[in-house]
LORODREN-123538 format. One record per residue: residue in one letter; x, y, z of N, C-alpha, C in turn. Coordinates in Angstrom, 1 decimal. Layout:
<rs>
[r A [X Y Z] [X Y Z] [X Y Z]],
...
</rs>
This chain:
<rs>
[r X [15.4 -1.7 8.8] [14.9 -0.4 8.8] [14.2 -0.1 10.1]],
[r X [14.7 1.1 10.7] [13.8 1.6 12.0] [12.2 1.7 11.8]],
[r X [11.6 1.2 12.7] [10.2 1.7 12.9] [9.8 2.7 13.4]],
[r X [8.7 3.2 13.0] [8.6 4.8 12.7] [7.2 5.0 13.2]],
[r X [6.8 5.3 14.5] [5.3 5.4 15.0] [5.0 7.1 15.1]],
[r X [3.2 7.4 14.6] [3.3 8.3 15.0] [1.7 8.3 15.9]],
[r X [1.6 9.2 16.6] [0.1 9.3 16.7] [-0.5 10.8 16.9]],
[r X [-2.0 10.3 16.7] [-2.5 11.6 16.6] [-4.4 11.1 17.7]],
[r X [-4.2 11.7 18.3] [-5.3 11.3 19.5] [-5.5 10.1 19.7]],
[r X [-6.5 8.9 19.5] [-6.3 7.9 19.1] [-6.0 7.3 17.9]],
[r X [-5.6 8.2 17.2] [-4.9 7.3 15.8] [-3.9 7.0 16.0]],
[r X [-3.0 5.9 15.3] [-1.7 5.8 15.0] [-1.4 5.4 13.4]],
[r X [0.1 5.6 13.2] [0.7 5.5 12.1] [2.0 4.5 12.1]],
[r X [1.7 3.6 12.0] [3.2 2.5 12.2] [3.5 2.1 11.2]],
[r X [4.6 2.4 10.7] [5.7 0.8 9.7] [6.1 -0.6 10.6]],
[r X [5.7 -0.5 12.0] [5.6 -2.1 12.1] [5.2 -3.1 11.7]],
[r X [5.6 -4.2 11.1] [4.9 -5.1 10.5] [3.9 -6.0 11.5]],
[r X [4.7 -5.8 12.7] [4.3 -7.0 13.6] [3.0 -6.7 14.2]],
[r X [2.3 -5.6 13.9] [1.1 -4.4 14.4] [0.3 -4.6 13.0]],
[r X [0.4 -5.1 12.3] [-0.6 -5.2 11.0] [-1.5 -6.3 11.1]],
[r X [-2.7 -6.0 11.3] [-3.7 -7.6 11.0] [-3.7 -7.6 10.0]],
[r X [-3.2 -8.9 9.0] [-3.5 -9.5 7.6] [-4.4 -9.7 7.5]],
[r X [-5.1 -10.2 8.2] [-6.5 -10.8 7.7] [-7.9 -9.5 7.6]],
[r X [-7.7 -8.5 8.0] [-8.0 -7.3 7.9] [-8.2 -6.4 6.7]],
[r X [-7.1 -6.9 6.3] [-6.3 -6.1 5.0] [-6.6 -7.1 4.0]],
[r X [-6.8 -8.3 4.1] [-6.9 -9.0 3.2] [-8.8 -9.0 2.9]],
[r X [-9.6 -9.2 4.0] [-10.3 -8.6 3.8] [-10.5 -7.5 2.7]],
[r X [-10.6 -6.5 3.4] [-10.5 -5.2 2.5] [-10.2 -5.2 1.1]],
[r X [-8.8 -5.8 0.8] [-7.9 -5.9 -0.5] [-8.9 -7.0 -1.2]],
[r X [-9.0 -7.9 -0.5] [-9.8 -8.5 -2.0] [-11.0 -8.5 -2.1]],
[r X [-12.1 -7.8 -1.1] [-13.2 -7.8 -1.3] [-14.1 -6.2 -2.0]],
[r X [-13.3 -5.3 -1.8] [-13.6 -4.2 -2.1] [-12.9 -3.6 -2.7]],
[r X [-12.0 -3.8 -3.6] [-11.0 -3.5 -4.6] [-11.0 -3.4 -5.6]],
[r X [-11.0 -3.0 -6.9] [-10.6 -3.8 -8.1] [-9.4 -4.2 -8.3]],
[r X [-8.1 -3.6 -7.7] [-6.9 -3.4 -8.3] [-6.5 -5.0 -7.6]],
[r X [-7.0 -5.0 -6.4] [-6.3 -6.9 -5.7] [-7.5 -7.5 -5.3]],
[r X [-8.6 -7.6 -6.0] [-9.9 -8.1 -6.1] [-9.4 -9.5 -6.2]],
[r X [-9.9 -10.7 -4.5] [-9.6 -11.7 -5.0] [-8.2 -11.9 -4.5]],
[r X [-7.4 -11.7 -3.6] [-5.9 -11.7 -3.7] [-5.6 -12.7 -2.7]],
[r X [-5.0 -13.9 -2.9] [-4.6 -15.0 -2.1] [-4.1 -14.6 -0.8]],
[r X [-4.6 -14.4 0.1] [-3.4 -14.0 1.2] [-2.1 -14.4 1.5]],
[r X [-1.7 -15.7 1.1] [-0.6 -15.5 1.1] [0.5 -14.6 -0.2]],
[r X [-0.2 -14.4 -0.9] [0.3 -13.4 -2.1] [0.4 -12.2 -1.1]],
[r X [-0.9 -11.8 -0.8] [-0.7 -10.6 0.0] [0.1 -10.9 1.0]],
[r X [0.4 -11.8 2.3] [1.3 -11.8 2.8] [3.0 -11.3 2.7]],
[r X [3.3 -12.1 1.2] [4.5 -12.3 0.2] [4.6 -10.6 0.3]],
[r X [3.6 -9.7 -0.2] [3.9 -8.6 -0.6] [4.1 -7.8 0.4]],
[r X [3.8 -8.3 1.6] [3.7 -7.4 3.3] [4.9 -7.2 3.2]],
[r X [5.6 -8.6 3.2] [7.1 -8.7 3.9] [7.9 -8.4 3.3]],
[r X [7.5 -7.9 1.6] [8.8 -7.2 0.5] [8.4 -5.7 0.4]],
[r X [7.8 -5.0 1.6] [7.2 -4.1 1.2] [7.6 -2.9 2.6]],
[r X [7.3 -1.7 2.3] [7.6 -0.9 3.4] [5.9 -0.5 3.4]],
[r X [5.2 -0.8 5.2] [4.2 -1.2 5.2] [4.1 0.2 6.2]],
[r X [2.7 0.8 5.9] [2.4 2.1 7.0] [0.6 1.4 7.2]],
[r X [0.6 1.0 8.5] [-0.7 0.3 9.1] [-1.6 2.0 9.7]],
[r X [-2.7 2.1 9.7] [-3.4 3.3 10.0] [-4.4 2.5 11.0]],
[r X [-4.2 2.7 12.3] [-5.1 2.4 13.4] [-5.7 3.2 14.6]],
[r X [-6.8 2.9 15.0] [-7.6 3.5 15.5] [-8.0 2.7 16.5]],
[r X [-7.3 3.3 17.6] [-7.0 2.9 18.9] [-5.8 1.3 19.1]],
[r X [-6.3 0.3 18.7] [-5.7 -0.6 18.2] [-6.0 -1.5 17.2]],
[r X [-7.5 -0.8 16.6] [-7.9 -1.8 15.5] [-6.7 -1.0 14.0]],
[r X [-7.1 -1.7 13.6] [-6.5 -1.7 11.9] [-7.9 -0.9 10.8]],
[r X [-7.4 0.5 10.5] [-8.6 1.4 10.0] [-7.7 1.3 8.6]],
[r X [-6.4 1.0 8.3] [-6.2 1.8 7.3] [-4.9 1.3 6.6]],
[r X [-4.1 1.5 5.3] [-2.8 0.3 4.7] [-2.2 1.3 3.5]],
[r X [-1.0 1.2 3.8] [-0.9 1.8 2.3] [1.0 0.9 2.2]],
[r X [1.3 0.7 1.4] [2.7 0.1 1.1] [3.2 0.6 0.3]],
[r X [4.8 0.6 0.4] [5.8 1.4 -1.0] [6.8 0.0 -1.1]],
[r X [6.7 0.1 -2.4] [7.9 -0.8 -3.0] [9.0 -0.3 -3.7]],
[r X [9.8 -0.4 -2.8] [11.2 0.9 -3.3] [12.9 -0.1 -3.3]],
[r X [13.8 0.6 -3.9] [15.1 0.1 -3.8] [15.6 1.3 -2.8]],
[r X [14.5 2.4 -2.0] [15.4 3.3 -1.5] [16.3 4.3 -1.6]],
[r X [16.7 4.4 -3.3] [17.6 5.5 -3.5] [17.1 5.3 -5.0]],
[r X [16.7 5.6 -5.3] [16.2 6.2 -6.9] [14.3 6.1 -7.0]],
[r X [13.4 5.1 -6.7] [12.1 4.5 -6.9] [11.7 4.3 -5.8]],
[r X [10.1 4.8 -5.9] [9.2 4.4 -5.2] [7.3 4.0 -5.8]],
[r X [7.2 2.6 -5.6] [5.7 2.7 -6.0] [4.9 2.5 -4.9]],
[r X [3.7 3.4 -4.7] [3.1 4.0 -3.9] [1.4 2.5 -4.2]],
[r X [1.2 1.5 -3.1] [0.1 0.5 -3.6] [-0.4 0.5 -2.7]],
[r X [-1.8 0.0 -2.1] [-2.7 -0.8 -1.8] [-3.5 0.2 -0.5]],
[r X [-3.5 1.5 -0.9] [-3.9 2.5 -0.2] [-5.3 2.6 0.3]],
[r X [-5.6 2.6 1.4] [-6.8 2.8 2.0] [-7.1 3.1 3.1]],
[r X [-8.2 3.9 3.5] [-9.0 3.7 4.7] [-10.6 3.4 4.9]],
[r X [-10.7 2.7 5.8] [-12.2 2.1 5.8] [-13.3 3.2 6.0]],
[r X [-14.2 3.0 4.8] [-15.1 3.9 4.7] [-15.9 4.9 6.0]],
[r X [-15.8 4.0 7.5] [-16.2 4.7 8.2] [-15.7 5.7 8.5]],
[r X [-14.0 5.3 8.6] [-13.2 6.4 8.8] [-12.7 7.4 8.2]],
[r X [-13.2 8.0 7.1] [-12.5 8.5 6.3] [-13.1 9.9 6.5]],
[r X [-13.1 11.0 5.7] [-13.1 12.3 6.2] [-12.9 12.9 7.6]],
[r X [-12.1 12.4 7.9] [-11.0 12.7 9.1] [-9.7 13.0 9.1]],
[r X [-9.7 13.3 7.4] [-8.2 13.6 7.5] [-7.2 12.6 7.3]],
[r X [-7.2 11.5 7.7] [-6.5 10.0 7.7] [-5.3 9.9 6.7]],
[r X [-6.4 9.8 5.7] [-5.6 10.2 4.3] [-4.4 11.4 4.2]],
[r X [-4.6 12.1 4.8] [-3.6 13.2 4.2] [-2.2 12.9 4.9]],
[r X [-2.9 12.8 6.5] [-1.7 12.6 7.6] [-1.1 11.2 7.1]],
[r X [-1.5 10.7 6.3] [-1.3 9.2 6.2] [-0.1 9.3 4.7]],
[r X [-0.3 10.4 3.8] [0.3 10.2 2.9] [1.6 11.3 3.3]],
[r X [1.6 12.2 3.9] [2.4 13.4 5.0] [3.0 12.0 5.6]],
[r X [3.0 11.5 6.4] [3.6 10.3 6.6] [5.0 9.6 5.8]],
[r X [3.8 9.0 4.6] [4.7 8.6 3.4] [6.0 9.1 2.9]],
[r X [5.6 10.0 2.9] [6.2 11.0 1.6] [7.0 11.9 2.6]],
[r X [7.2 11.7 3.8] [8.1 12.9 4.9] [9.0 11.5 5.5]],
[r X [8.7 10.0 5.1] [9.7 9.1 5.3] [10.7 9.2 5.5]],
[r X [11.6 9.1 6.5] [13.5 9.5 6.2] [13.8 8.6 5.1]],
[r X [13.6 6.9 4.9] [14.5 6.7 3.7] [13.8 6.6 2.4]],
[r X [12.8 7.6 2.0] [11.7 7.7 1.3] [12.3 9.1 0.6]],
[r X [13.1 9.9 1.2] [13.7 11.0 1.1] [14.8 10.6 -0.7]],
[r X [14.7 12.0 -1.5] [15.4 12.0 -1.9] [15.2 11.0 -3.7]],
[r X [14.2 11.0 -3.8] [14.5 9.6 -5.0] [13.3 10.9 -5.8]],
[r X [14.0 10.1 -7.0] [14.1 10.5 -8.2] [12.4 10.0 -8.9]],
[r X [11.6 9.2 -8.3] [10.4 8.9 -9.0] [9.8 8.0 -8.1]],
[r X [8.6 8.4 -7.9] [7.2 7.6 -7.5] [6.2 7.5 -8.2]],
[r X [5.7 6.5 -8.2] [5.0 5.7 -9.5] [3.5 5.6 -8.4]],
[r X [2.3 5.7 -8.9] [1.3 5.2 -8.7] [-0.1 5.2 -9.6]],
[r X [-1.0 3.9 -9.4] [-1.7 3.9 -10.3] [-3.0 4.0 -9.4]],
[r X [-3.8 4.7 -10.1] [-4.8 4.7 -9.7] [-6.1 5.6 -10.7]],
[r X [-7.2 5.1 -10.2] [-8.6 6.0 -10.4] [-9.4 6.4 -9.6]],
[r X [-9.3 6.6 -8.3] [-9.7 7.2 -7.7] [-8.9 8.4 -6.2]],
[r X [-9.3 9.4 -5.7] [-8.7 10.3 -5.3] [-7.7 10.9 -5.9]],
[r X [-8.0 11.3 -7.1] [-6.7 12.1 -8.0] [-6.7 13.5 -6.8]],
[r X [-7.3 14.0 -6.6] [-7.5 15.0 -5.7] [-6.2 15.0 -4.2]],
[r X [-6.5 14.1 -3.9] [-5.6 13.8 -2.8] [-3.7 13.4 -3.2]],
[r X [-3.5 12.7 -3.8] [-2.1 12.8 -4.6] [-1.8 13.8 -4.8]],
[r X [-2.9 14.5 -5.8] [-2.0 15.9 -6.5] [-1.7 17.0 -5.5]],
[r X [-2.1 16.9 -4.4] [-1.4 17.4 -2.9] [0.1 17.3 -2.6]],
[r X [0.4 15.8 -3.1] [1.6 15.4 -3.1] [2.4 15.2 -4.0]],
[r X [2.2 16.2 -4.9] [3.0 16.2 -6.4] [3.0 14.8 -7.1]],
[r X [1.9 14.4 -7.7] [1.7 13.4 -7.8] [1.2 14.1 -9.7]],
[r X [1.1 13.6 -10.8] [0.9 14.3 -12.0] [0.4 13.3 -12.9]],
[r X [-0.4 13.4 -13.8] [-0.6 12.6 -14.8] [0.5 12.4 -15.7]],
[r X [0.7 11.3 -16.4] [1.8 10.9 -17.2] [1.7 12.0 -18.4]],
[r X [3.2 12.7 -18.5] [3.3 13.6 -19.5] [3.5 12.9 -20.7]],
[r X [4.5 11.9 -20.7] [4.3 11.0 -21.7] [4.1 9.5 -21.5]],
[r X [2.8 9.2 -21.5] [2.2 8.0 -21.4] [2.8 7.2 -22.4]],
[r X [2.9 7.5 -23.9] [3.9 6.6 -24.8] [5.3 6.3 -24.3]],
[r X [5.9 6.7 -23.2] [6.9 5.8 -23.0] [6.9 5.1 -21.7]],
[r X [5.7 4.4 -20.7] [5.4 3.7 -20.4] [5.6 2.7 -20.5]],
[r X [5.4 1.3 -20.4] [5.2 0.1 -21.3] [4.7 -0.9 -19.6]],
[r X [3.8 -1.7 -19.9] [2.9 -2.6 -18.6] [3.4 -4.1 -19.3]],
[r X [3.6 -5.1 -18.7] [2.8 -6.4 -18.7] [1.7 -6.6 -17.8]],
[r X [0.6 -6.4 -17.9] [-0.5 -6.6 -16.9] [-1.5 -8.0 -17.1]],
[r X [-1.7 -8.3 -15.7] [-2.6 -9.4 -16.2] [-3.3 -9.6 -15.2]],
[r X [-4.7 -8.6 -15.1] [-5.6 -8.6 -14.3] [-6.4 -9.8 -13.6]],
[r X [-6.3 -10.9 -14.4] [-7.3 -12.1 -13.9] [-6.1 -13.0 -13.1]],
[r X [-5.2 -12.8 -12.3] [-4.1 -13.2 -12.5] [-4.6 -14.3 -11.1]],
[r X [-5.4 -13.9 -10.2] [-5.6 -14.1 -9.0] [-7.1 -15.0 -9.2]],
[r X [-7.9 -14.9 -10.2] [-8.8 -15.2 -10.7] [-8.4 -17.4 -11.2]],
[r X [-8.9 -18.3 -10.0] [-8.7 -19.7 -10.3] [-7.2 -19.9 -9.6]],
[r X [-6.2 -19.3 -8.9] [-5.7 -18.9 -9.0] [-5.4 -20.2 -7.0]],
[r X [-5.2 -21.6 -7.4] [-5.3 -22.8 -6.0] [-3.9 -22.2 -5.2]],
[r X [-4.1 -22.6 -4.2] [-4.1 -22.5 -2.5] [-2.2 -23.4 -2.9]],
[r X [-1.9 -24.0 -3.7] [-0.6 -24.5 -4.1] [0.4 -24.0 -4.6]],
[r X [-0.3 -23.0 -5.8] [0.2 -21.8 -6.7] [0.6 -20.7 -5.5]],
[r X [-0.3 -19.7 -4.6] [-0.2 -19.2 -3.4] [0.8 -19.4 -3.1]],
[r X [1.2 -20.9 -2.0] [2.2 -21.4 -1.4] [3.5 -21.1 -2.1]],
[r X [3.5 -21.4 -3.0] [5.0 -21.4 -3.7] [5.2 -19.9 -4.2]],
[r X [4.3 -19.1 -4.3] [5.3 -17.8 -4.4] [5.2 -17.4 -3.1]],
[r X [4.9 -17.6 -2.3] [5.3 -17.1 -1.0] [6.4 -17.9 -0.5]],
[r X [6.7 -19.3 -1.0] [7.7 -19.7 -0.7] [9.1 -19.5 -1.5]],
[r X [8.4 -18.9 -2.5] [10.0 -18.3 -3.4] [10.6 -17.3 -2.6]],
[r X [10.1 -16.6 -2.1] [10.8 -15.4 -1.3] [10.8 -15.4 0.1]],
[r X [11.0 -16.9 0.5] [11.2 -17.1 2.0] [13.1 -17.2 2.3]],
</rs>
C-alpha cells in the first residue's frame, strides 16, 4: 500500500510505519486508556503491522495514532485513536479523521465500525451513528485479557503472524 504524507505547518500525517515510535504509543495505549489499558507491546506491535497505521506528529515527535483494520473493499474498524492532551484543541483530530476517511483505499466500503465513549461529538462529523439495532450485534469480549498476561504469551502471538 502507498504511503500517504500530509502536512500542515509543523504537523504531519503519515501511514508510514517506519515513522511510528512504539514505545510512544505504547506508552499512551496502556497507560491512559481503558480500551488497551495494560497492552504488551508486543501485542501492540502485532497490531501495528496488521493494521493501516496514520501516526500524527509534530515536527518529528509522535503527538498522535489512530489505526483501521480493514479487508479494503467492504469493512472498516476505526481503533486506538488519539492525541496527547497537550495537543489537542488544534484541530488534530478533525484533520486527522478528514485524513482517515478521504483515504484512497478507504474509499467506498460498505461499513465502519467503532467503539467508543468518548468524543461522540467528533465522529458524528463523520457519519458515524449509534447502533440502530444494537440486538443484532453480538461481541466475544474479554476485557482482562492483557491483565497477568507473561512476556511468553506476548511472544507467540506476535510470533503467529510473523
Amino acid at each position: 500500500m502507498k504511503i500517504k504524507e500530509v502536512h500542515k505547518n509543523d504537523f504531519t500525517i503519515s501511514t508510514d510505519k517506519n515513522k511510528l515510535d512504539v514505545e510512544s504509543i505504547h506508552k499512551f495505549l496502556s497507560n491512559e486508556t481503558d480500551w488497551a489499558n495494560g497492552i504488551p507491546i508486543q501485542i501492540l506491535k502485532t497490531s501495528i503491522e496488521n493494521s493501516l497505521n496514520f501516526g500524527v506528529y509534530y515536527k518529528n515527535k509522535q503527538i498522535g495514532f489512530a489505526r483501521i483494520i480493514s479487508d479494503f473493499s467492504t469493512i472498516a474498524y476505526l481503533g486506538d485513536v488519539y492525541i496527547l492532551k497537550e495537543y489537542r484543541g488544534k484541530g488534530l483530530s478533525k484533520w486527522l479523521m478528514n485524513e482517515i476517511t478521504e483515504h484512497p483505499n478507504l474509499q467506498g466500503l460498505r461499513r465502519w465500525i467503532l467503539l467508543t465513549d468518548t468524543a461522540e461529538w467528533l465522529y458524528k462529523k463523520y457519519g458515524f451513528t449509534a447502533l440502530p439495532n444494537p440486538q443484532l450485534y453480538m461481541e466475544k469480549h474479554n476485557p482482562n485479557v492483557y491483565n497477568g498476561m507473561d512476556q511468553t504469551k506476548a511472544n507467540n502471538a506476535e510470533n503467529s503472524y510473523s
